[in-house]
PQR file of N, CA, C, O and H, with PARSE charges and radii, in Angstrom:
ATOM      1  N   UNK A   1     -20.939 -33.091  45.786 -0.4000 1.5000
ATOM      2  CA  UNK A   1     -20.582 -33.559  44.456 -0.0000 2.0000
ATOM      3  C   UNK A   1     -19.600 -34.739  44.528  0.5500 1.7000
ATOM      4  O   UNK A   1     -19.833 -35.818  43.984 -0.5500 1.4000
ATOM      5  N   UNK A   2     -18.402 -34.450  45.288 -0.4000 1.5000
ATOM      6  CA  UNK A   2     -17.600 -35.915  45.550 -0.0000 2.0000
ATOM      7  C   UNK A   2     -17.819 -36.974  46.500  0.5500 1.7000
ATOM      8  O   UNK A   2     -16.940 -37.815  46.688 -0.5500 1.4000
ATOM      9  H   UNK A   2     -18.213 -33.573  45.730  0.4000 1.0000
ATOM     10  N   UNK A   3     -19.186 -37.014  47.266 -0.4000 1.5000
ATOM     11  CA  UNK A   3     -19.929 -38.084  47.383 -0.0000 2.0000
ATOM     12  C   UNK A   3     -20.825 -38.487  46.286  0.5500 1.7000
ATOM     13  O   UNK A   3     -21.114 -39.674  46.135 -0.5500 1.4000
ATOM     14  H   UNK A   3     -19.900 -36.331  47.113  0.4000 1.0000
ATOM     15  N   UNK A   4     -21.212 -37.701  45.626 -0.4000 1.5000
ATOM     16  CA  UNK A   4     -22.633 -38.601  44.643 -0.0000 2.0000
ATOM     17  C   UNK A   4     -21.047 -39.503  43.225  0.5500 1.7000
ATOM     18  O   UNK A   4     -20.980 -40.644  42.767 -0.5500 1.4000
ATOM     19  H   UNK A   4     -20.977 -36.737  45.748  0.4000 1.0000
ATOM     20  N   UNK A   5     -20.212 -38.404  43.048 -0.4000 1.5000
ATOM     21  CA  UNK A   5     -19.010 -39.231  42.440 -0.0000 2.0000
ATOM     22  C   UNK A   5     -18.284 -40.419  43.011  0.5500 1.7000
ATOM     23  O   UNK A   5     -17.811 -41.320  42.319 -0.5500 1.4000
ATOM     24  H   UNK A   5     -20.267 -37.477  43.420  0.4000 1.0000
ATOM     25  N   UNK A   6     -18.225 -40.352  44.419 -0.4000 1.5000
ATOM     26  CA  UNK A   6     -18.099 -41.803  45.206 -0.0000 2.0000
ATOM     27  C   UNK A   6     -19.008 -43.142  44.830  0.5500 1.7000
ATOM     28  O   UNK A   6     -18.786 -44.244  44.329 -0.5500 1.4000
ATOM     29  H   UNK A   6     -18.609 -39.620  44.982  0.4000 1.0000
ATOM     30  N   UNK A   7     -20.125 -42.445  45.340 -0.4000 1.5000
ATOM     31  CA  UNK A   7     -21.282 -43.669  44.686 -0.0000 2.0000
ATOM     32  C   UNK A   7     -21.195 -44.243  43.532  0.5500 1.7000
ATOM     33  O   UNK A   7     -20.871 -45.425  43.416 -0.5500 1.4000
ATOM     34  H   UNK A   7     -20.306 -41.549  45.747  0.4000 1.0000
ATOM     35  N   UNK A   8     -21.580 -43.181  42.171 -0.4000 1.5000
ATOM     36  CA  UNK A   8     -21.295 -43.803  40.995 -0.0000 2.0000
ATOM     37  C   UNK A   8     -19.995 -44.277  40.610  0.5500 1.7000
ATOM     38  O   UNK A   8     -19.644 -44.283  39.430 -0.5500 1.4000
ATOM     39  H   UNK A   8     -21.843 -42.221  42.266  0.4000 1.0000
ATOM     40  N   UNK A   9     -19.405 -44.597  41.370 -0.4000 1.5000
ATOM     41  CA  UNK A   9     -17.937 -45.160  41.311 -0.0000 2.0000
ATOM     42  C   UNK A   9     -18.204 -46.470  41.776  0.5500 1.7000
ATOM     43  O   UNK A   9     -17.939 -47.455  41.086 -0.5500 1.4000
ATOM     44  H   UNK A   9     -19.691 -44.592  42.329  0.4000 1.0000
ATOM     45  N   UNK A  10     -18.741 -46.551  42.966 -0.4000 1.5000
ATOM     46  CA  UNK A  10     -19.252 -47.626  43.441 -0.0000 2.0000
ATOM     47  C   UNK A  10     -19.969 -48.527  42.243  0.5500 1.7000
ATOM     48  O   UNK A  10     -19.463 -49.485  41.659 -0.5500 1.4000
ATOM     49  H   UNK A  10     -18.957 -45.751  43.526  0.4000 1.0000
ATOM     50  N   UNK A  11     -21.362 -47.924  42.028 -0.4000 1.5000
ATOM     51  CA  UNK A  11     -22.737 -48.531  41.065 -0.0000 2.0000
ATOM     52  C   UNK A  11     -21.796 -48.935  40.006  0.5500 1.7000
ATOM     53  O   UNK A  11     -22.134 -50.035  39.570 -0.5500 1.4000
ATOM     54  H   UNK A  11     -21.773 -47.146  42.503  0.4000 1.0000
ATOM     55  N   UNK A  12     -20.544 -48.380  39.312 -0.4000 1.5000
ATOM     56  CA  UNK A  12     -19.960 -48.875  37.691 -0.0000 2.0000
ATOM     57  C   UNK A  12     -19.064 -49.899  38.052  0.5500 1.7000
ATOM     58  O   UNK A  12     -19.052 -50.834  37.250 -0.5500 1.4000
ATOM     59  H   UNK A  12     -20.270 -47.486  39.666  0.4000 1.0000
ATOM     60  N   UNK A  13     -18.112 -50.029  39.274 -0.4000 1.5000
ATOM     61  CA  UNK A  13     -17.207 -50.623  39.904 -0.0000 2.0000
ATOM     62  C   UNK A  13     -18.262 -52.437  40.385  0.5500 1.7000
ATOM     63  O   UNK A  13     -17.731 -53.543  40.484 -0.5500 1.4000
ATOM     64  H   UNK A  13     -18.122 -49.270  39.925  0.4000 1.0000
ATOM     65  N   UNK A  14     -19.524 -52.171  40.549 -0.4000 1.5000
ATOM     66  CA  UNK A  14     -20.260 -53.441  40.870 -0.0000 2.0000
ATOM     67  C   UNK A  14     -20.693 -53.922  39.717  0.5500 1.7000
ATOM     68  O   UNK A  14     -20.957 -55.113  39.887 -0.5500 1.4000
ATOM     69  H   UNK A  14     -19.955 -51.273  40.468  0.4000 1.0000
ATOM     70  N   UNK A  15     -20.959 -53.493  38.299 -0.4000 1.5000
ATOM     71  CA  UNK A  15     -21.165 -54.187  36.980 -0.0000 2.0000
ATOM     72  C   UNK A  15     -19.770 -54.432  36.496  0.5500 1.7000
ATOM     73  O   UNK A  15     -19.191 -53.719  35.675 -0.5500 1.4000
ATOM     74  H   UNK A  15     -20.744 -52.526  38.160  0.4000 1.0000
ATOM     75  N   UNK A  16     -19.114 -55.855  37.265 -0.4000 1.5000
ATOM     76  CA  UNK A  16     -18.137 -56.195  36.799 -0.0000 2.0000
ATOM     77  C   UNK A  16     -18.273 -56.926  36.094  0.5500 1.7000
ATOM     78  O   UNK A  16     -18.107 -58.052  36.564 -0.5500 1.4000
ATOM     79  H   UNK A  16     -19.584 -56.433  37.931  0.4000 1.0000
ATOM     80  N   UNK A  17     -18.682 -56.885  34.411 -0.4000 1.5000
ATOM     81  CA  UNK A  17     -19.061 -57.612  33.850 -0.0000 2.0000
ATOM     82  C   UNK A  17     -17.567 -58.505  33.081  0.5500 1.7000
ATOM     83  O   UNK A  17     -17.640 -59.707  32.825 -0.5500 1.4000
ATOM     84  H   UNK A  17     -18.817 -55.971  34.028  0.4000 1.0000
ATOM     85  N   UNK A  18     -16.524 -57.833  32.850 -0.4000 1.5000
ATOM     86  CA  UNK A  18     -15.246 -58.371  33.096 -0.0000 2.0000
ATOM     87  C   UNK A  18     -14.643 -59.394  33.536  0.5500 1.7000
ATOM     88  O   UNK A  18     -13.671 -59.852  32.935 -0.5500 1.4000
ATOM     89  H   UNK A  18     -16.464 -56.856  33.058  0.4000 1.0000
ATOM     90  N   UNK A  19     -15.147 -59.965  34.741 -0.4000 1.5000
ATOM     91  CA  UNK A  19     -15.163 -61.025  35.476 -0.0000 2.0000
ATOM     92  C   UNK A  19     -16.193 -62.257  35.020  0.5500 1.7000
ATOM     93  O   UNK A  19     -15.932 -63.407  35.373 -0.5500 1.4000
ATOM     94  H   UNK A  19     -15.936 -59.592  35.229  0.4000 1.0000
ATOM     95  N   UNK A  20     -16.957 -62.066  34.501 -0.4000 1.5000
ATOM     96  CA  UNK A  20     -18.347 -63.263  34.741 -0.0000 2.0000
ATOM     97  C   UNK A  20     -17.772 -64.320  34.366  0.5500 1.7000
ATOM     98  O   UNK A  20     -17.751 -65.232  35.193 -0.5500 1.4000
ATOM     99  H   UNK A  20     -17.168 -61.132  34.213  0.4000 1.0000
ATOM    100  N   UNK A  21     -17.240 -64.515  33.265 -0.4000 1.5000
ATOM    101  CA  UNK A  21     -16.334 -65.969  32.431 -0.0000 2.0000
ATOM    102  C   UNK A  21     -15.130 -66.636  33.115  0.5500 1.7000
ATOM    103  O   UNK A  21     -14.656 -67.633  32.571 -0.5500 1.4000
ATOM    104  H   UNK A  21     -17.257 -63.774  32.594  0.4000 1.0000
ATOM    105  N   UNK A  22     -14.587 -66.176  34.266 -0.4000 1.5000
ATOM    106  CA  UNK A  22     -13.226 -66.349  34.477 -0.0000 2.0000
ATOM    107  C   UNK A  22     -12.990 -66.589  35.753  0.5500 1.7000
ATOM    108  O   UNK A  22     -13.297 -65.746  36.597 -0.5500 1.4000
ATOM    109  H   UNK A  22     -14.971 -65.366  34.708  0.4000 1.0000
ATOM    110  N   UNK A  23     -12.309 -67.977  36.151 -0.4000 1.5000
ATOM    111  CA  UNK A  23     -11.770 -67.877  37.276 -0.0000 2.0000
ATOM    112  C   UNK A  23     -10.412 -67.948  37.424  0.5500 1.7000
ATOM    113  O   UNK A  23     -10.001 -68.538  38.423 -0.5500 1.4000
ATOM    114  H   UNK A  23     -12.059 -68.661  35.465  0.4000 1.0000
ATOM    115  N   UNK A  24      -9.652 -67.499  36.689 -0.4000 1.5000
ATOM    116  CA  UNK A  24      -8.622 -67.431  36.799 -0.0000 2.0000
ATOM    117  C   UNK A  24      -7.771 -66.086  36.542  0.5500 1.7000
ATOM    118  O   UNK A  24      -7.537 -65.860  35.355 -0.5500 1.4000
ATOM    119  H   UNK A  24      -9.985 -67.020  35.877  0.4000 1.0000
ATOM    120  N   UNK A  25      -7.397 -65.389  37.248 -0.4000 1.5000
ATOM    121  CA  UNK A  25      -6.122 -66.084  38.164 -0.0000 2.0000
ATOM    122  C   UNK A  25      -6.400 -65.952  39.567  0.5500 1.7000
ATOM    123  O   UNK A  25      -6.747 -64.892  40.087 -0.5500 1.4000
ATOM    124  H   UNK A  25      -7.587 -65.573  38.212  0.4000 1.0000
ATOM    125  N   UNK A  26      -6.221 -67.206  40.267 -0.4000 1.5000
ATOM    126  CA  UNK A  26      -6.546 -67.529  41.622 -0.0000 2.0000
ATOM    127  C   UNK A  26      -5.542 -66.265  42.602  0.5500 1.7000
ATOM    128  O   UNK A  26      -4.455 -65.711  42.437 -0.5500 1.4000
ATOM    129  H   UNK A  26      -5.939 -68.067  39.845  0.4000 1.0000
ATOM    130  N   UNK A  27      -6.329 -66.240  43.362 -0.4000 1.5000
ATOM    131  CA  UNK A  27      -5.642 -65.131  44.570 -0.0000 2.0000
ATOM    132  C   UNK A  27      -5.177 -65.149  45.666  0.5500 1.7000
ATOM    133  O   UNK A  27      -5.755 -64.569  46.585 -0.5500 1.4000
ATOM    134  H   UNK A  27      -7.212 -66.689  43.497  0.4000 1.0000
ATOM    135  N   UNK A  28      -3.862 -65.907  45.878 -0.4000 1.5000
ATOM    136  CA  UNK A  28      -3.568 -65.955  46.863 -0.0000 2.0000
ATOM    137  C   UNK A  28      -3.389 -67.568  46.832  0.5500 1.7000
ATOM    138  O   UNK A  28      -3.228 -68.125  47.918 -0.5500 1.4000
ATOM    139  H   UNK A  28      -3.393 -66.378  45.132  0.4000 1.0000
ATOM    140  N   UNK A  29      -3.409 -68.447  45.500 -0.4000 1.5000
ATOM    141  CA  UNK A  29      -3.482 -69.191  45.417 -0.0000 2.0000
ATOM    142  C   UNK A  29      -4.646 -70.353  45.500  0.5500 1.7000
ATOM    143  O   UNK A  29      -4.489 -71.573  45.448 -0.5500 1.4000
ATOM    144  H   UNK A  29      -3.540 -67.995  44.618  0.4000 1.0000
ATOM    145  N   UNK A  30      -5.396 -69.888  45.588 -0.4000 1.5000
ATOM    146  CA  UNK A  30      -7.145 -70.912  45.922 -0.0000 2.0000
ATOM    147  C   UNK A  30      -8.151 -69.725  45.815  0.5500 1.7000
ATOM    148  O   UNK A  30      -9.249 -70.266  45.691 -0.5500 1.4000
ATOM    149  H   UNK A  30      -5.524 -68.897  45.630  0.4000 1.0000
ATOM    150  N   UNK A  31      -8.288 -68.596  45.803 -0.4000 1.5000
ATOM    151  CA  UNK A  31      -9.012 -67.724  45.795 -0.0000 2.0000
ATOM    152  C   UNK A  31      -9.571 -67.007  44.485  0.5500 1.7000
ATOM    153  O   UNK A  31      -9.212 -65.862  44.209 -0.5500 1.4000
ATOM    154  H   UNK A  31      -7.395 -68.156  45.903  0.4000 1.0000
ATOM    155  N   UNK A  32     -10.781 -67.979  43.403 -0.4000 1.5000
ATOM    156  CA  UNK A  32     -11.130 -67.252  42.283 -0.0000 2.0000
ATOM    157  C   UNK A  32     -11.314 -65.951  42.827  0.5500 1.7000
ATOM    158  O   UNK A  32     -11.764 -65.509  43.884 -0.5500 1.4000
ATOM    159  H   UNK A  32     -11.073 -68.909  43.627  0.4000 1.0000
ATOM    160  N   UNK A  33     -10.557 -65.196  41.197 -0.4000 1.5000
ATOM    161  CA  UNK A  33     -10.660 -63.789  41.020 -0.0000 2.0000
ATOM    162  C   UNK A  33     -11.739 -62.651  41.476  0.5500 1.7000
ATOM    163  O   UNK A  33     -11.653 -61.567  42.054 -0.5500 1.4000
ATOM    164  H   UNK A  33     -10.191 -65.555  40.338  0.4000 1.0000
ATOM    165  N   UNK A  34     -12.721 -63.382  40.967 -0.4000 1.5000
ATOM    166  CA  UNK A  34     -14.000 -62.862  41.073 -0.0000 2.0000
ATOM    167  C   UNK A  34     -14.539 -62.572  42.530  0.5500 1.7000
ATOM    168  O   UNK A  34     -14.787 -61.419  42.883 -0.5500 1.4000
ATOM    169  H   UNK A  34     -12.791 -64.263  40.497  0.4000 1.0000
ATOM    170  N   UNK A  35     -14.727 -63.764  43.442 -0.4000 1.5000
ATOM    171  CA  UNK A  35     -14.944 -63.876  44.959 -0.0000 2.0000
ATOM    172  C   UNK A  35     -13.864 -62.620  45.459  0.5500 1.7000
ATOM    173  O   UNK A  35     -14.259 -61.621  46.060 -0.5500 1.4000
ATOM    174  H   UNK A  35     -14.526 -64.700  43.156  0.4000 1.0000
ATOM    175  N   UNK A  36     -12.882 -62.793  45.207 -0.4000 1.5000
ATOM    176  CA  UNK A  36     -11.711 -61.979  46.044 -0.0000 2.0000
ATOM    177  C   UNK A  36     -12.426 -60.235  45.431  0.5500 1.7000
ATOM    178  O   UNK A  36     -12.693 -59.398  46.292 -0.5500 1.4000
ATOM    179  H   UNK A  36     -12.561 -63.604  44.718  0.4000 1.0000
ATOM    180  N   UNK A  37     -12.638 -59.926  44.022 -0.4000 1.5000
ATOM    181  CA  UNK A  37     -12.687 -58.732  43.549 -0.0000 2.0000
ATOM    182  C   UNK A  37     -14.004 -58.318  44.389  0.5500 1.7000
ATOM    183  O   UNK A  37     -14.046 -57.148  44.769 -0.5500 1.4000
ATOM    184  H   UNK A  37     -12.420 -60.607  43.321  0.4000 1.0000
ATOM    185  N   UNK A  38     -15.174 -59.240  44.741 -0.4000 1.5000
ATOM    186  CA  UNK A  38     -16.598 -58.495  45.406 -0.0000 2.0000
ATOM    187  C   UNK A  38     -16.106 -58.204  46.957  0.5500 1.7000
ATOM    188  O   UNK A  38     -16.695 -57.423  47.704 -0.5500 1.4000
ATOM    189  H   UNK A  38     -15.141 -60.190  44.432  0.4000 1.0000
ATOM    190  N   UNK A  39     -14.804 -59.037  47.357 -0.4000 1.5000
ATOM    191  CA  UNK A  39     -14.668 -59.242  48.676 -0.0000 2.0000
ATOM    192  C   UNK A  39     -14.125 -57.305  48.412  0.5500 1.7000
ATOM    193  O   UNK A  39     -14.913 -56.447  48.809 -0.5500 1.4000
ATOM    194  H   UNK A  39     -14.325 -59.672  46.750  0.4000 1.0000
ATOM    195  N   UNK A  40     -13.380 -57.063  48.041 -0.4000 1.5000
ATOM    196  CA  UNK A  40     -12.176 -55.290  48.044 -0.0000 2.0000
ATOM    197  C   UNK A  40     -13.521 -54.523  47.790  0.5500 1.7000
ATOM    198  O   UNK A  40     -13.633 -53.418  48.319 -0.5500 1.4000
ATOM    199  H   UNK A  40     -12.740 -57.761  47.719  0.4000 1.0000
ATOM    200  N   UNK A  41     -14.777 -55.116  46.859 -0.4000 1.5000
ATOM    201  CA  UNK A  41     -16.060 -54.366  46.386 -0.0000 2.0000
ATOM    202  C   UNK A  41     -16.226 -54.285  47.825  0.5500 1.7000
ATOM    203  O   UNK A  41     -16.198 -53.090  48.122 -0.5500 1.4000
ATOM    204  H   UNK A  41     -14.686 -56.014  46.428  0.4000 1.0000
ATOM    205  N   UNK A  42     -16.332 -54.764  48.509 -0.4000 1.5000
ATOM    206  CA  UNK A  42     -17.367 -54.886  49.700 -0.0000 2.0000
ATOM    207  C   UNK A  42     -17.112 -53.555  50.514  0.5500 1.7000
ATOM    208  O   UNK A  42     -17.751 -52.586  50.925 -0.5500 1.4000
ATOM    209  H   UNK A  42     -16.355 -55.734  48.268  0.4000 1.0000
ATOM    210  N   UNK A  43     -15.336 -54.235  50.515 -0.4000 1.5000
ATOM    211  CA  UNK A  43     -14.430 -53.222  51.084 -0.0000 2.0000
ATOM    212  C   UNK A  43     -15.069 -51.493  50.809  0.5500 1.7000
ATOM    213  O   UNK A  43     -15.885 -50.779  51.391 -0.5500 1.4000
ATOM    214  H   UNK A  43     -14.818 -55.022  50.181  0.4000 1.0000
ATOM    215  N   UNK A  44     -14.422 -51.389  49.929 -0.4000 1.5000
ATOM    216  CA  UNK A  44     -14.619 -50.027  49.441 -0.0000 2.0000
ATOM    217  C   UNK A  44     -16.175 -49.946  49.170  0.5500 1.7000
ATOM    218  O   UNK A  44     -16.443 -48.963  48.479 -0.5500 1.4000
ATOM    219  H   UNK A  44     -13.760 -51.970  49.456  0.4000 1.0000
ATOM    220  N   UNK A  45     -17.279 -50.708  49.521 -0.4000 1.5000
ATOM    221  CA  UNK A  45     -18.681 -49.754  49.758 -0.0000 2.0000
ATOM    222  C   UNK A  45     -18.893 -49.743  50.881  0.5500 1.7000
ATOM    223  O   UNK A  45     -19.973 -49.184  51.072 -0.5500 1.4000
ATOM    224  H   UNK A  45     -17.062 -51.507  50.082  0.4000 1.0000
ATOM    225  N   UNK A  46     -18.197 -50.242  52.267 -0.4000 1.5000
ATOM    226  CA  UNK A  46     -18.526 -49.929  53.773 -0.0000 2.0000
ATOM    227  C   UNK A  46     -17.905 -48.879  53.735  0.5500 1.7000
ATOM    228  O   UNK A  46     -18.603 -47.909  54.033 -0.5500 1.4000
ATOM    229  H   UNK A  46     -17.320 -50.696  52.112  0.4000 1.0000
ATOM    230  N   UNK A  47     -16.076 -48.489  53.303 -0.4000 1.5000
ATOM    231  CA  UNK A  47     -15.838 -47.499  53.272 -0.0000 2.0000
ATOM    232  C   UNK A  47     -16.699 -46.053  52.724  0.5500 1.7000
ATOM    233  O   UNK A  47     -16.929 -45.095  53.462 -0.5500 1.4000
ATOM    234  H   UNK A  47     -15.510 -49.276  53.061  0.4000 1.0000
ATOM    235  N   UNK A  48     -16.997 -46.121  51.653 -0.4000 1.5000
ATOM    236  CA  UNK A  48     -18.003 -44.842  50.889 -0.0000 2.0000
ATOM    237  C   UNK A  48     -19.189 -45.028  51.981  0.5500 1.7000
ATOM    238  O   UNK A  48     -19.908 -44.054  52.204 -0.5500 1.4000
ATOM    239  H   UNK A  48     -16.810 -46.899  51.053  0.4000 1.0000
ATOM    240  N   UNK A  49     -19.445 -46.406  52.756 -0.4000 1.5000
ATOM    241  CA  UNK A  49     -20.961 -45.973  53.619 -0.0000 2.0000
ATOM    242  C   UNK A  49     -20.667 -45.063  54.460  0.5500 1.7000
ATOM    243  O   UNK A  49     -21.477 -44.150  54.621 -0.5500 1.4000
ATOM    244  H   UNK A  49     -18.861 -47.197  52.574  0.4000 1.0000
ATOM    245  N   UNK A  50     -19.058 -45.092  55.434 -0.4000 1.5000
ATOM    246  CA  UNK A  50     -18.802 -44.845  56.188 -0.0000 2.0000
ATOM    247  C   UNK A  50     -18.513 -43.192  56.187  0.5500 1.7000
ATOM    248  O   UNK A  50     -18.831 -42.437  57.107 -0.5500 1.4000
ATOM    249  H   UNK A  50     -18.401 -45.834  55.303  0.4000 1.0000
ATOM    250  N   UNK A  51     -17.886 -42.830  55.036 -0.4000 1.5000
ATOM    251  CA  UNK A  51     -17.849 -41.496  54.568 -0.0000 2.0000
ATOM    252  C   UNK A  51     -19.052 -41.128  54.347  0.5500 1.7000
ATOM    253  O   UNK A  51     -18.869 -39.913  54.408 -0.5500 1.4000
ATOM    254  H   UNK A  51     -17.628 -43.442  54.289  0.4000 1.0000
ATOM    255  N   UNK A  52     -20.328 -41.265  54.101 -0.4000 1.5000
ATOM    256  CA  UNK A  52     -21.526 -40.567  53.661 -0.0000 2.0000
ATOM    257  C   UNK A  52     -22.067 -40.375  55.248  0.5500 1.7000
ATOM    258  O   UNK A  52     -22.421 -39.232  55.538 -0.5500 1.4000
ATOM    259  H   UNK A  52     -20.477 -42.253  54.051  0.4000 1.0000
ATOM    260  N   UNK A  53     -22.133 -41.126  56.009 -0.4000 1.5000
ATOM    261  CA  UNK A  53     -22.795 -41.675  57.327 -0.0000 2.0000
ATOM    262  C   UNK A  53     -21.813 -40.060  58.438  0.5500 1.7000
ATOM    263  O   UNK A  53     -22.267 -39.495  59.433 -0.5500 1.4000
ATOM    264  H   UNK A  53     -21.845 -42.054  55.774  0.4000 1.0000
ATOM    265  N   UNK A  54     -20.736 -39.841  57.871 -0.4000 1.5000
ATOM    266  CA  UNK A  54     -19.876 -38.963  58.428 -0.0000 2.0000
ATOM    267  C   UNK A  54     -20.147 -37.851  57.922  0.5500 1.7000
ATOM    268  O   UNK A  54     -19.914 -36.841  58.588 -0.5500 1.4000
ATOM    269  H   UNK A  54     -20.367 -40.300  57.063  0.4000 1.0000
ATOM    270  N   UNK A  55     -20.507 -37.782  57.084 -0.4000 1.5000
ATOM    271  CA  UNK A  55     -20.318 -35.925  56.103 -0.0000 2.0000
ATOM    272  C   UNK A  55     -21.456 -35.826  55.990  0.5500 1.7000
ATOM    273  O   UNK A  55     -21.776 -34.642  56.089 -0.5500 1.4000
ATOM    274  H   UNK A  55     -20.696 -38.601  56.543  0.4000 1.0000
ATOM    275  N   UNK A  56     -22.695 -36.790  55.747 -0.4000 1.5000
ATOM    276  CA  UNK A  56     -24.018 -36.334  55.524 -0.0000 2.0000
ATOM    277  C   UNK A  56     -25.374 -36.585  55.999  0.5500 1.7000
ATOM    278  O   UNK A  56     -26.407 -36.302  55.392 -0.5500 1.4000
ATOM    279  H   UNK A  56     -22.434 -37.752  55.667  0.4000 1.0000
ATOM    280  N   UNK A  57     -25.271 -37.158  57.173 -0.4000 1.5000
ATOM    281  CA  UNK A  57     -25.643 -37.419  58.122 -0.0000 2.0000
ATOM    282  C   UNK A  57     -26.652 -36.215  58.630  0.5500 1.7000
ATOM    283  O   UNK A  57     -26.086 -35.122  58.654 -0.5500 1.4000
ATOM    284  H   UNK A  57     -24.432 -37.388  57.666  0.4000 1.0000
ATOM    285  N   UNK A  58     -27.792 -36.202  58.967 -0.4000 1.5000
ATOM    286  CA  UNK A  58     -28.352 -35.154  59.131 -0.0000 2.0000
ATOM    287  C   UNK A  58     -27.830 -34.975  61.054  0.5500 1.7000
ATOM    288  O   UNK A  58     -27.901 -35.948  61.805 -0.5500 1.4000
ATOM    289  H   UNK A  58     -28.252 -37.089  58.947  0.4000 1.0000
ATOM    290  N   UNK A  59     -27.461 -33.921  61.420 -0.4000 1.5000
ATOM    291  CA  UNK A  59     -27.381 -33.834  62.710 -0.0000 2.0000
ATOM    292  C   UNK A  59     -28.462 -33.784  63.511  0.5500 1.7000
ATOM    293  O   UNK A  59     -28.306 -34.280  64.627 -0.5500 1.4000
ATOM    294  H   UNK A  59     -27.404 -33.131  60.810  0.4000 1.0000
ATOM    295  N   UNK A  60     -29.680 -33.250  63.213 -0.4000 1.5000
ATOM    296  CA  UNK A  60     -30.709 -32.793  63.644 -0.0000 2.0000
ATOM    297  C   UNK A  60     -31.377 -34.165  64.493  0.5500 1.7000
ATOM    298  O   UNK A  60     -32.166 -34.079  65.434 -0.5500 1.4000
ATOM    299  H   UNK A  60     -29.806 -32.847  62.307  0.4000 1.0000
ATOM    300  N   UNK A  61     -30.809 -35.511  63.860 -0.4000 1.5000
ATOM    301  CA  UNK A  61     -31.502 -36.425  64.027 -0.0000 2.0000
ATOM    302  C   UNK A  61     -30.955 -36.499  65.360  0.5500 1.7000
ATOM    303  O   UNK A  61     -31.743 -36.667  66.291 -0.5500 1.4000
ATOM    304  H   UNK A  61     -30.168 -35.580  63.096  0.4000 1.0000
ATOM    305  N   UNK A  62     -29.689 -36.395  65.590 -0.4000 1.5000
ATOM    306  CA  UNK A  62     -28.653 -36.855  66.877 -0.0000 2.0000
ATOM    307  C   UNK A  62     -29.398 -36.200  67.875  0.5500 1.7000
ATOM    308  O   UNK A  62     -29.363 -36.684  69.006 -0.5500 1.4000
ATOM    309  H   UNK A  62     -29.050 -36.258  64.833  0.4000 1.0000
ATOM    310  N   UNK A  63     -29.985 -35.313  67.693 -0.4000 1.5000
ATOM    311  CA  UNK A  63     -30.332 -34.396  68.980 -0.0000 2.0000
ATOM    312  C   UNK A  63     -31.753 -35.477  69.785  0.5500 1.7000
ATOM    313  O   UNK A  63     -31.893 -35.762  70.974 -0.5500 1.4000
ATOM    314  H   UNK A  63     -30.014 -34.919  66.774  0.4000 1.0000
ATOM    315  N   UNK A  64     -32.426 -35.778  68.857 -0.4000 1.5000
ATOM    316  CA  UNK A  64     -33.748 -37.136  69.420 -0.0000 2.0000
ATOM    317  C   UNK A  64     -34.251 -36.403  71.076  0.5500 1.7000
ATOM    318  O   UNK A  64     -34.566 -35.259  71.406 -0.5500 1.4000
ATOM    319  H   UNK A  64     -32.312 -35.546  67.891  0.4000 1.0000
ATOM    320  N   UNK A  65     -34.141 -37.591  71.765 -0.4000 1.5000
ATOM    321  CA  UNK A  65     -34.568 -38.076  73.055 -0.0000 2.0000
ATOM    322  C   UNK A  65     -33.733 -37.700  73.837  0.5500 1.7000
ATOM    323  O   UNK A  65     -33.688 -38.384  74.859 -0.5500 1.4000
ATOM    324  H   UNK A  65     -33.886 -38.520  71.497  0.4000 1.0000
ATOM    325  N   UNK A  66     -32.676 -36.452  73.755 -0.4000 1.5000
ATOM    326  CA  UNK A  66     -31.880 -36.270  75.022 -0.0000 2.0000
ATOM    327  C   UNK A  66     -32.311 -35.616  76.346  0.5500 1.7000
ATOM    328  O   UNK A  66     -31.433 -35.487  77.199 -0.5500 1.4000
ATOM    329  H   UNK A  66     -32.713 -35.896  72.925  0.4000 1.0000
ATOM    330  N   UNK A  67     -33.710 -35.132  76.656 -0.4000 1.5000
ATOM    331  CA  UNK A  67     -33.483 -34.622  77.892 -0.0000 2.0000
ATOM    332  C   UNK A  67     -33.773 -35.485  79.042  0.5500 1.7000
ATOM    333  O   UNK A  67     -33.586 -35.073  80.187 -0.5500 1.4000
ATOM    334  H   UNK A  67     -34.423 -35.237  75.963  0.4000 1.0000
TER
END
């Protein structure tokens, strides 16, 4: 349940429709808002990949070609 709530956190967090009109306020000084906000997006969906890839991962698969 608090992975499929991860995701849709993700999916509502990427319709940043908030952003579309605006480049301002620069980040960091040269860095529109927007670019910088998909860059932390990015962030935090390798993270949630990285947690799903860990917790739900079928094990069965790991076992393959070992003998």
């Amino acid at each position: 349940m608090l992975l499929a709530a991860l995701v849709a956190a993700a999916y509502l967090a990427h319709q940043d429709f908030w952003n579309w009109r605006r480049a301002e306020p620069l980040v960091f000084g040269f860095l529109p808002f927007g670019l910088f906000y998909h860059a932390a997006y990015t962030l935090f969906t390798v993270a949630i990949l990285a947690v799903l890839a860990k917790a739900a991962w079928p094990s069965h698969l790991e076992q393959g070609d070992r003998d």
